[in-house]
N, C-alpha and C positions, 0 to 999 in steps of 0.2 A: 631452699627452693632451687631444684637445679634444672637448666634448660636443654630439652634434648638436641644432641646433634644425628641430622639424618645425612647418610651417604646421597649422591646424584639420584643414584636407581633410586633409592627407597623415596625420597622428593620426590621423582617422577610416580611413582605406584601411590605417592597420594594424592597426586592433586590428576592423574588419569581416575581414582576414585572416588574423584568431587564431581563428574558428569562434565557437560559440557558447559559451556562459557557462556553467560546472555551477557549481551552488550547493553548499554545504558538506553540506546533509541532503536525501537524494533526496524526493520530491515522492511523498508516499504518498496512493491513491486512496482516495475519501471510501465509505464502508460503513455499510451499516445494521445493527446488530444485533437482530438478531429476538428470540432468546431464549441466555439462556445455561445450561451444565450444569456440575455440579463433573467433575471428571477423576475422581471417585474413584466410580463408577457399580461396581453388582455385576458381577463376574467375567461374560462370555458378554451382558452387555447395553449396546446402543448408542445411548441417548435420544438424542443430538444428533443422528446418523445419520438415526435414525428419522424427526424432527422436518424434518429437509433433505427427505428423502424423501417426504414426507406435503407439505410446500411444494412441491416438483420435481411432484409431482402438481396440483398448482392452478395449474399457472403460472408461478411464482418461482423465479427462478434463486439457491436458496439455495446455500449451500456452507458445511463447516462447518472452521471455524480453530482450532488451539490458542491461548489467552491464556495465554503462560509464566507474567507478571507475576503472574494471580491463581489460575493451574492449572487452568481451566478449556475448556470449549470454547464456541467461541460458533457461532452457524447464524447467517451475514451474507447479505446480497445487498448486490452494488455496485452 
């Protein structure tokens, strides 16, 4: 069994023909958070909505997310 040797160039012309690199943890896009609300809101009421809504009016492209980690929702813009 004999193991090949490759010159610099020829190393580079293989591993440019492996495609591009993924990293281990996708590359999550940076957010603002405007305001956040508990998840636990009364029955038939939607502050965080509301709150996006009232922003979507002035301009701001808010939108609003679940945060599992604290149960709450947050109103971001990216």
């Amino acid at each position: 069994m004999s193991t090949a040797t490759y010159s610099p160039a020829e190393q580079a012309a293989r591993l440019a023909a492996q495609g591009p690199v993924r990293t281990a943890e996708p590359v999550k896009p940076q957010r603002k958070v405007l305001e956040r609300f508990p998840a636990g809101a009364p029955r038939g009421s939607w502050p965080a909505e509301e709150f996006a809504q009232q922003q979507r009016r002035q301009g701001v492209a808010a939108e609003v997310v679940m945060d599992l980690a604290s149960d709450s929702y947050l109103v971001v813009v990216a």
